[in-house]
C-alpha positions in Angstrom: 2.8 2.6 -3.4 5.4 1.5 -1.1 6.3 2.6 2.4 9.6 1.9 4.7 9.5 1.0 8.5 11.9 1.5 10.9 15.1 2.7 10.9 14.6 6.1 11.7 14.7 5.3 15.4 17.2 7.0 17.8 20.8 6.5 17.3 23.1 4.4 19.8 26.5 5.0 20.9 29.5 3.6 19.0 31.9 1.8 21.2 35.6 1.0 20.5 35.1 -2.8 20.7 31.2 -3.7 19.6 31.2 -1.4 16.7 27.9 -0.2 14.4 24.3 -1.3 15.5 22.2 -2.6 12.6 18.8 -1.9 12.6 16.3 -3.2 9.9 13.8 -1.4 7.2 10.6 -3.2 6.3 8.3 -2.5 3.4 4.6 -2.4 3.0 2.6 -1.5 0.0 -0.6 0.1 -0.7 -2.4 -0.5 -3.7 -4.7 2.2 -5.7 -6.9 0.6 -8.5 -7.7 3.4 -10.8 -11.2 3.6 -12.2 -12.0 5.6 -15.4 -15.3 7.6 -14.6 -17.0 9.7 -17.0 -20.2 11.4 -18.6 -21.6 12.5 -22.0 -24.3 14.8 -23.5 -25.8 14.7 -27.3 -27.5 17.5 -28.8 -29.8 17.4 -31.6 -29.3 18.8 -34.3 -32.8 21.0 -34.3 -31.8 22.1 -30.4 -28.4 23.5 -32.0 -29.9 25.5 -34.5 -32.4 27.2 -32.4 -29.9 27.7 -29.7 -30.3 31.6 -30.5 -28.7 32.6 -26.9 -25.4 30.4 -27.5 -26.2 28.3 -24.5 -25.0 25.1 -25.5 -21.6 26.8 -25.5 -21.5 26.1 -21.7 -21.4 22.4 -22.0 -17.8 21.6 -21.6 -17.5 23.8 -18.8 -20.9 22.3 -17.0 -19.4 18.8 -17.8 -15.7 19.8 -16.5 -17.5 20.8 -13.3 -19.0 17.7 -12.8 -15.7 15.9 -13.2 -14.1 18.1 -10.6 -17.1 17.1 -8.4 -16.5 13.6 -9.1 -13.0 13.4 -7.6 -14.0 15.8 -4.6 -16.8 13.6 -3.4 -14.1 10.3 -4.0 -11.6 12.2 -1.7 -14.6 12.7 1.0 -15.2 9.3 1.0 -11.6 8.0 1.9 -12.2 9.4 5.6 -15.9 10.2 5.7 -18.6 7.0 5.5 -22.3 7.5 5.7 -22.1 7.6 9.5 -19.4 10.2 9.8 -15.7 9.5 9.9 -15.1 6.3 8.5 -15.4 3.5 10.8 -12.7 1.2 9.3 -9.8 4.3 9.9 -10.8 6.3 12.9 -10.9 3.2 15.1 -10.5 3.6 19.2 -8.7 0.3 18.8 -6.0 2.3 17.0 -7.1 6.0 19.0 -7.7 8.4 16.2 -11.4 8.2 17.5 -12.2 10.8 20.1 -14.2 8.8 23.0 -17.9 9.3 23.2 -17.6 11.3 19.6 -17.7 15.0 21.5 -19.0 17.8 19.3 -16.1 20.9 18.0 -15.4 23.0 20.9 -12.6 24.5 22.8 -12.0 21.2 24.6 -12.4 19.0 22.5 -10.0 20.4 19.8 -7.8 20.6 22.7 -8.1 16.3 23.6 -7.8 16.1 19.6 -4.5 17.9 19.6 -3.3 16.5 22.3 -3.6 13.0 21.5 -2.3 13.8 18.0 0.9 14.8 19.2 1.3 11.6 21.6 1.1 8.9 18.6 4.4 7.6 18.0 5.8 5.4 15.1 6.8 2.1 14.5 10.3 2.9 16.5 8.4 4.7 19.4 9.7 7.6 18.2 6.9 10.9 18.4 5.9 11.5 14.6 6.2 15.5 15.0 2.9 17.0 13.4 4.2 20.2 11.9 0.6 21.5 10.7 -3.0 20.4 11.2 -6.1 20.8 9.3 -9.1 20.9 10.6 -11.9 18.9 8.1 -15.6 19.7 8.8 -18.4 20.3 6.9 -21.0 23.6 6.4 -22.5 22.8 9.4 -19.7 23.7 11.4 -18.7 26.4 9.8 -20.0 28.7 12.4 -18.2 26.8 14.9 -14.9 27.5 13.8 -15.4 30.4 12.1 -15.8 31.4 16.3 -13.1 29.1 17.1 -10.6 31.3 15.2 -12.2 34.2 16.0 -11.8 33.9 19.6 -9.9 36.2 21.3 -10.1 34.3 24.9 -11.2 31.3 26.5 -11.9 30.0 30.0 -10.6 27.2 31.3 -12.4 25.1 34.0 -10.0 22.7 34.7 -6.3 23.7 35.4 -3.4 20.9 35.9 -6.3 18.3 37.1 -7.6 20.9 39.8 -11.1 21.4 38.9 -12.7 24.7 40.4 -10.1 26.8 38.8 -11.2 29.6 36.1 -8.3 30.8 33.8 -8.3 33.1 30.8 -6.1 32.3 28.4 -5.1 34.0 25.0 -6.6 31.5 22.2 -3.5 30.1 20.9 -5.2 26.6 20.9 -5.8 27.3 17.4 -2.9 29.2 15.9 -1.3 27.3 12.9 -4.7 25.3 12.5 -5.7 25.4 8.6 -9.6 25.1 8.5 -10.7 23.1 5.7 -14.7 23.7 4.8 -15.6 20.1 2.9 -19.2 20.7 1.3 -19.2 16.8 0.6 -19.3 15.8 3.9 -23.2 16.0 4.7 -23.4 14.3 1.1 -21.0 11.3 2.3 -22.2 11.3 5.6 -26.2 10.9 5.7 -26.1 10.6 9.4 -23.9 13.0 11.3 -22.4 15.1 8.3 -23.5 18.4 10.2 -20.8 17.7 13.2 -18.7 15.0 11.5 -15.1 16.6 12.3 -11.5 15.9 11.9 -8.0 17.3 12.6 -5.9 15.8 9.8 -1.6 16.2 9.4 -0.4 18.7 7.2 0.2 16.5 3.6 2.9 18.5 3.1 5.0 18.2 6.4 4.8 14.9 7.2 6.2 11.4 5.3 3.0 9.4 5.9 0.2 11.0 4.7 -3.7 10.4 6.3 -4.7 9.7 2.2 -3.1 9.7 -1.1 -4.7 9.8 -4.4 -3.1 9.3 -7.8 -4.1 10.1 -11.3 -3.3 7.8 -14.5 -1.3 9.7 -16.6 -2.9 12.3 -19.0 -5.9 12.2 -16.8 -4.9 14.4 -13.7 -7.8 16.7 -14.6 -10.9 16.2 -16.6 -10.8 16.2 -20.1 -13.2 17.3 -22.5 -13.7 15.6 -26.4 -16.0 16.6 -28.5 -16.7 14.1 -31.4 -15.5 15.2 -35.0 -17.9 15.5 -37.1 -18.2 13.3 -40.5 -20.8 14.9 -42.7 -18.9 15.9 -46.1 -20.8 18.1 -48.6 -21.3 17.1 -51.7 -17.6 18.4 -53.7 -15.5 18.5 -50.9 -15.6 20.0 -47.1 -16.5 19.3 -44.2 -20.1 21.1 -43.0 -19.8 20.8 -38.8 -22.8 22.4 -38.5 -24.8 18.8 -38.9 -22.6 17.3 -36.6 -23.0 13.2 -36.5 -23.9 11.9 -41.1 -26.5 9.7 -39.3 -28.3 11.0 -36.2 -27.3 14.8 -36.7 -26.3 15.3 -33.5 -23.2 16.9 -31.8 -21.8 15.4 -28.5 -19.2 16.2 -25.5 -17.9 13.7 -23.5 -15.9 13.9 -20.2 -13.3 11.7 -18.8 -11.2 11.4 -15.7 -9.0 8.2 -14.3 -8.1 8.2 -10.5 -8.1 6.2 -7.9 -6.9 6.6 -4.0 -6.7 4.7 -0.3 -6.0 5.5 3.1 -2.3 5.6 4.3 -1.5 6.6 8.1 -4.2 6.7 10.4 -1.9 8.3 13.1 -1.7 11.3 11.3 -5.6 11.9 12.3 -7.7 12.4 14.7 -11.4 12.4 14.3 -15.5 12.3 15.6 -18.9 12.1 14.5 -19.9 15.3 17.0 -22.7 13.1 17.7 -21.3 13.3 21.8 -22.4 9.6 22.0 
């Protein structure tokens, strides 16, 4: 994958007598590796024929879900690590890492906002987050469940005067898309419960937090079953004895992606661990 730099920087004024300013466009590359990832099951041929409830009919679908698990959990992993947001991306070198790590709350999401709309690109120019989502995990679902659902809040601090109290309509939260991820406490073993992160809207912005890509013909799991090669003697197939020399009948799922991290100024995250 390749990306441009610069160019997109502020326009200068033309003069008579020194012409057109040239400015310059550098490439960078990002590189996905594919991996092929799949899963089989054989049935025997004695568990077939007793199978009186047709319950081995659900077997592509119970393997299909399991590949769609397979590239959730991946997609966790590009921002979550098994202490919370990923330590090698949300970095308060680069300051998409909330200091001290504070738990989801009114002010919080308010400092994770804020410095989210101060990052600027390679030009200095403000990168313009259209639309956020807000990653988190089942833990917090209560959380912002009463984050949206709040019809007020108090504010403590107004314009640097402490000792102030205003009320304030909760637009803090208005165009914020919350995004439940159930593979975050799986990812995360340590800090999946408040693990947060406010992430730029894929589809508003050039630069993307994380891309993944699909070879082609694999951009969902597909199911095989093997054909069977047991011929009756005079002609025909008999599918009901599956495999000539174990008997059995097997599924097989497969699915070929792989996927990296892109912009880590279009994020903002923290562990919630308030340490």
């Amino acid at each position: 994958m390749i990306q441009t730099d610069g160019g997109d920087g502020q326009w200068d004024e033309v003069t008579e007598e020194e012409g057109m300013t040239y400015t310059h466009i550098t490439e960078s590359g990002h590189t996905i590796s594919p991996k092929l990832y799949g899963k089989a099951v054989r049935l025997a041929w004695r568990l077939l024929i007793n199978d009186d409830l047709d319950a081995f009919s659900e077997i592509p679908a119970i393997l299909g879900r399991g590949g769609r698990r397979t590239i959730s959990k991946y997609a966790t992993s590009l921002l979550f690590d098994a202490n919370g947001v990923s330590a090698t991306f949300f970095t308060t070198v680069i300051g998409n890492r909330l200091t001290n790590n504070p738990d989801l709350a009114v002010d919080s999401l308010g400092t994770a906002l804020q410095t989210l709309a101060g990052f600027t690109d390679s030009e200095g120019e403000p990168i313009m987050v259209e639309g956020v989502r807000l990653v988190h995990g089942p833990g917090l679902r209560v959380t912002v469940q009463n984050l949206l659902n709040q019809l007020t809040v108090d504010i403590t601090s107004v314009g640097g005067v402490s000792g102030q109290t205003v009320r304030v309509n909760n637009w803090i939260v208005k165009g914020l898309i919350p995004v439940e991820d159930p593979y975050i406490p799986i990812v995360a073993t340590t800090n999946g419960a408040t693990a947060w992160a406010l992430v730029a809207d894929p589809n508003s912005t050039t630069r993307p937090v994380a891309q993944m890509r699909f070879l082609a013909g694999f951009e969902q799991p597909n199911l095989y079953q093997k054909a069977p090669n047991t011929m009756r003697v005079g002609g025909g197939l008999d599918e009901g004895v599956g495999d000539f020399n174990s008997m059995a009948t097997e599924y097989k799922g497969l699915v070929a992606f792989g996927g990296t991290t892109i912009e880590p100024l279009s994020a903002v995250g923290s562990n919630g661990s308030n340490s």
